[in-house]
C-alpha positions as CSV (number, residue, x, y, z in Angstrom):
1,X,-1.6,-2.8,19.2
2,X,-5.5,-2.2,19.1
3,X,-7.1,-0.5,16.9
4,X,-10.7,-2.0,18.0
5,X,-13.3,0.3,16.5
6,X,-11.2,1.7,14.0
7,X,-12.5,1.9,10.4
8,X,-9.9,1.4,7.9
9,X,-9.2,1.6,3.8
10,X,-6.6,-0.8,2.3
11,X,-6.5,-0.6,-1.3
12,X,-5.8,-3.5,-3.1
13,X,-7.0,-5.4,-0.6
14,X,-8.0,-8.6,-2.0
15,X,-5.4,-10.2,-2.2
16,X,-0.8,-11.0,-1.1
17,X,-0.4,-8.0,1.0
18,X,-3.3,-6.3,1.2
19,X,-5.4,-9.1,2.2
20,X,-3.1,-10.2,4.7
21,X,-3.4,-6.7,5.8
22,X,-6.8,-6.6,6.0
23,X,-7.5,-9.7,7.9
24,X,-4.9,-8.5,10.6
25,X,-6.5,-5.5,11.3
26,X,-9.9,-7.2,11.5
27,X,-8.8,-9.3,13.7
28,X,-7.7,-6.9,16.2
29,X,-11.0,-5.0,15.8
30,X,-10.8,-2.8,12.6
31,X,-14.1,-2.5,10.6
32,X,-12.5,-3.0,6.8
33,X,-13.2,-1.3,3.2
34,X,-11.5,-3.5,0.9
35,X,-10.9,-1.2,-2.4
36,X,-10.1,-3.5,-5.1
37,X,-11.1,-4.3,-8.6
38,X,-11.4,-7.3,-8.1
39,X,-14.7,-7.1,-6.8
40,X,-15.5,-11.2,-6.4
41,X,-12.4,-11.5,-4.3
42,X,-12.8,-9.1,-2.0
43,X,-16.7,-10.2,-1.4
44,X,-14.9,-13.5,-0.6
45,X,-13.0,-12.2,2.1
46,X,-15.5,-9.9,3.5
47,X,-17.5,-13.2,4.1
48,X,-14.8,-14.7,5.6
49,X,-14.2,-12.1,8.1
50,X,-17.6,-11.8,9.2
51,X,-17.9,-15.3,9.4
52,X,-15.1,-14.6,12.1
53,X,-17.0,-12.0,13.9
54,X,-15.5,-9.1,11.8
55,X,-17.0,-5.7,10.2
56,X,-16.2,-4.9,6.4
57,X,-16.9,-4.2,3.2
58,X,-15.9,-5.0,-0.1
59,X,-16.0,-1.9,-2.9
60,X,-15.2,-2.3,-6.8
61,X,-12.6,0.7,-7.0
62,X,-9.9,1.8,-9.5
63,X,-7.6,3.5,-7.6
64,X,-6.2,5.4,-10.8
65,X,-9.2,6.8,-11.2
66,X,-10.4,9.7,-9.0
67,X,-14.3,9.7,-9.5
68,X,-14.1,5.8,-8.3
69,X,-11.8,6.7,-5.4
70,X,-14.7,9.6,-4.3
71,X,-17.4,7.0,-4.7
72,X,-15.3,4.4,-2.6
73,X,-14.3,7.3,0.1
74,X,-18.5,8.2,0.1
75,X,-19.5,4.7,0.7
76,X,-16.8,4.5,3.6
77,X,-18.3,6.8,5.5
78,X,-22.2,6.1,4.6
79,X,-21.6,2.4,6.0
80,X,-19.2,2.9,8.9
81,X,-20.0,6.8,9.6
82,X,-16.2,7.9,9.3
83,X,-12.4,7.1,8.3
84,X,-9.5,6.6,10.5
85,X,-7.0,4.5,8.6
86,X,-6.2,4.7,5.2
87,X,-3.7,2.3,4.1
88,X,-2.7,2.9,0.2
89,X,-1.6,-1.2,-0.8
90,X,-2.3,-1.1,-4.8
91,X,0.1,-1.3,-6.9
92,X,1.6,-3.1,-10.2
93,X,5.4,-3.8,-11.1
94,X,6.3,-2.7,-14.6
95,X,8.8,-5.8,-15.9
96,X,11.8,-4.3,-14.8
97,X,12.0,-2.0,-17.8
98,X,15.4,0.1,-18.2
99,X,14.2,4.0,-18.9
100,X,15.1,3.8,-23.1
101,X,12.7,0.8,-23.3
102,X,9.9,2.8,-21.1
103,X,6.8,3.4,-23.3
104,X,4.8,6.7,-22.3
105,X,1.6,4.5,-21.7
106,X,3.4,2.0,-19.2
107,X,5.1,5.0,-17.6
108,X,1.7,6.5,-17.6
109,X,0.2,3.6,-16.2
110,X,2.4,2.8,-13.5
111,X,2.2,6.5,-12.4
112,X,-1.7,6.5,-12.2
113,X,-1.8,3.1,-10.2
114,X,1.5,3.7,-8.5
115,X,1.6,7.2,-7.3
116,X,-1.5,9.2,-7.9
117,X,-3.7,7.3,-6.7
118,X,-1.7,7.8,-3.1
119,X,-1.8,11.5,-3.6
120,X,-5.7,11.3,-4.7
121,X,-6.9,9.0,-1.7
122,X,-4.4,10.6,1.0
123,X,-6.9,14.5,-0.1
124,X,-9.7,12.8,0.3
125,X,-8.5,11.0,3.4
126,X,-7.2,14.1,4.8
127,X,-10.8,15.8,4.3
128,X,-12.0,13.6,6.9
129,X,-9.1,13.7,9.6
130,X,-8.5,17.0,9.4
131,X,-12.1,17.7,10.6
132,X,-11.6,15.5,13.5
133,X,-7.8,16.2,13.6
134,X,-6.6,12.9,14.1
135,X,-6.0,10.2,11.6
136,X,-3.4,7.7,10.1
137,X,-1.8,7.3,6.7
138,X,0.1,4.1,5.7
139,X,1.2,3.7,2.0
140,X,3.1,0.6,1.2
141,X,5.9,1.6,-0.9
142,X,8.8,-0.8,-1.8
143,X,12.7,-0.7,-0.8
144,X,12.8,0.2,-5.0
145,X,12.0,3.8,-3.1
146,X,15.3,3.8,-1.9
147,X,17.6,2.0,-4.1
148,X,17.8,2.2,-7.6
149,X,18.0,-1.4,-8.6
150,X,14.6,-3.3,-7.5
151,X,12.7,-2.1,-10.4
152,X,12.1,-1.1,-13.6
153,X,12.6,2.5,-14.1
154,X,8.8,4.1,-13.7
155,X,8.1,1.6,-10.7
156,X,11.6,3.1,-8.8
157,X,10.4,6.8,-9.6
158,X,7.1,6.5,-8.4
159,X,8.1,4.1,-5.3
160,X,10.4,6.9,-4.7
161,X,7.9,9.7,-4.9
162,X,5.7,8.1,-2.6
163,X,8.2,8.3,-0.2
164,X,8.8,11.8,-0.8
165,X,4.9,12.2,-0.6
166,X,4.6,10.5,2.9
167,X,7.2,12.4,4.5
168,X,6.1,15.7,3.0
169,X,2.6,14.9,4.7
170,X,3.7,13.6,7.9
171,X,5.7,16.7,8.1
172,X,2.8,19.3,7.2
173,X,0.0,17.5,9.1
174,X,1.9,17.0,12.4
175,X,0.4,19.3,14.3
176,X,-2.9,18.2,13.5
177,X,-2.8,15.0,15.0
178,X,-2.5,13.3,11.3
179,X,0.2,10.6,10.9
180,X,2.2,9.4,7.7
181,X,4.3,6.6,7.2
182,X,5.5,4.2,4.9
183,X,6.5,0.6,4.8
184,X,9.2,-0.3,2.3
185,X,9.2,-4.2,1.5
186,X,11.3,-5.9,0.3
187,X,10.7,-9.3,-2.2
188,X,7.2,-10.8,-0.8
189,X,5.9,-14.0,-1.6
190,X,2.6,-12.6,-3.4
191,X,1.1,-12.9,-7.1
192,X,2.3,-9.1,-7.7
193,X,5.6,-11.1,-8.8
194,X,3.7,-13.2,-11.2
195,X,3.3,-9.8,-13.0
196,X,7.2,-9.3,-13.2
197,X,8.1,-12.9,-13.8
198,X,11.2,-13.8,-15.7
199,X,8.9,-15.1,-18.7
200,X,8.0,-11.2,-18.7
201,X,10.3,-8.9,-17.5
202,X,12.5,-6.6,-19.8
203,X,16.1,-9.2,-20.9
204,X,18.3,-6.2,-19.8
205,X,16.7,-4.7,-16.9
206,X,16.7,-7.9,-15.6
207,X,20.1,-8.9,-16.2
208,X,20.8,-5.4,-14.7
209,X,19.0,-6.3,-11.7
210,X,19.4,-9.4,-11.2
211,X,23.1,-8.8,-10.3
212,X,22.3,-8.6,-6.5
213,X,19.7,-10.5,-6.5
214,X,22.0,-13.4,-4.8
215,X,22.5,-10.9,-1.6
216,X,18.7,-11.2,-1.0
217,X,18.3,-13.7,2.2
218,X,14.9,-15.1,1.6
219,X,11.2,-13.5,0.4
220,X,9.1,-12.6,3.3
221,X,5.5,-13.8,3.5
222,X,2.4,-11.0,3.6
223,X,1.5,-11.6,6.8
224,X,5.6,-10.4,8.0
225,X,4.3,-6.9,6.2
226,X,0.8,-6.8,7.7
227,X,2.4,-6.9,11.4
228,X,4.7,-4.1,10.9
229,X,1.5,-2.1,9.1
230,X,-0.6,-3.1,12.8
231,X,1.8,-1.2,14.6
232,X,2.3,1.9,12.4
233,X,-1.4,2.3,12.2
234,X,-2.2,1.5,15.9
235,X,-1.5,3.9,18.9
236,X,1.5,1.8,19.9
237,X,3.2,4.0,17.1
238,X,1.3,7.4,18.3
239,X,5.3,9.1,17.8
240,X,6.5,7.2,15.0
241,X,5.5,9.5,12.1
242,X,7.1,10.5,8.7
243,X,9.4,7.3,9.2
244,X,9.9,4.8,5.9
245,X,9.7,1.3,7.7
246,X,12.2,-1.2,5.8
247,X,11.4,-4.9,5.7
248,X,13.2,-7.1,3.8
249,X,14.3,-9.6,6.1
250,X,18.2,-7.9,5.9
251,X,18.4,-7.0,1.6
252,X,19.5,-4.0,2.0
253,X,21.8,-4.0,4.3
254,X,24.4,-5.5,1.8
């Protein structure tokens, strides 16, 4: 599964599963941008990787904000000449909030971070790939994309969107040599939970919720999601395309 050479975008990549990401893929020979905004953390594992022999770069980016997302796109291409993975990993949970407790600026919010900035950073991506015609697009969704009880109510719609997004452009880039696909996790051992922790989340969304969480077999680890994203990125996958990729060690199978 090589994708030596290759220079790749994860977004949120800093840190749970976009770091793990990120160090897979520059292990097998990827030259990294790691869009985060948490600039300090990302510098610390761009050292790390080139103290392994890897390429990368670390870039201060909001991803719900499309001027930052240009900039970070521009210096992709001014350091490593071109783009041929973009992985969209940035996210944030929003505390399991039922739709009647949803304010307009966490719906808002969640939206920006969640979903537009796929839609924003899959253009620009597309800018590049279609010039070349060939290019892959992975966005990390979540198995709340296709159930309706893993998240609050804004987190579920735009998990669900993305899906819709990813299969809409696998679909309409095909022919182009341009892949989409999407990896739906399940619960991951990362500090994205911290942000939807019981001291935090909504008392009846997660009552609600928490009704199957006992049918959940474990939490997977980042680097369990960062192998299956190897494969869908790398030419091991070259006919594996508009496909939604669920790993959640079994959840959903109940």
């Amino acid at each position: 599964m090589s994708v030596k050479d290759q220079v790749a975008i994860v977004t949120g990549g800093a840190s749970g599963m976009g770091a793990a990401i990120v160090e897979t893929l520059a292990a097998n020979g990827a030259k990294v941008v790691i869009a985060d905004l948490d600039l300090e953390t990302a510098e610390e594992l761009v050292e790390k990787l080139k103290q392994a022999g890897g390429s990368a770069l670390a870039v201060e980016t909001d991803v719900s904000d499309q001027e930052a997302l240009e900039k970070m796109f521009k210096q992709t291409v001014d350091e490593f000449g071109t783009l041929d993975i973009l992985i969209n990993n940035a996210g944030i949970m929003d505390g399991r909030e039922a739709i009647h407790d949803v304010t307009n600026d966490l719906w808002e919010k969640v939206m920006a971070t969640n979903l537009n900035s796929v839609f924003y950073t899959s253009r620009l991506a597309l800018d590049i790939f279609l010039e070349k015609e060939s290019g892959v697009i992975l966005n990390i969704a979540s198995v709340a994309g296709l159930h309706g009880a893993r998240g609050g109510a804004a987190y579920t719609a735009a998990k669900h969107a993305t899906i819709g997004l990813t299969r809409n452009t696998a679909y309409m880039y095909a022919e182009k040599g341009i892949r989409a696909n999407a990896i739906a996790p399940g619960t991951i051992d990362t500090g994205i939970l911290d942000s939807d922790s019981s001291d935090d989340a909504n008392d009846f969304g997660e009552e609600r919720q928490d009704l199957g969480k006992g049918t959940n077999p474990r939490s997977g680890d980042p680097e369990e999601i960062a192998k299956a994203a190897l494969f869908l990125v790398s030419d091991d996958a070259s006919f594996v395309n508009g496909d939604v990729l669920v790993v959640d060690g079994g959840w959903t199978s109940y």
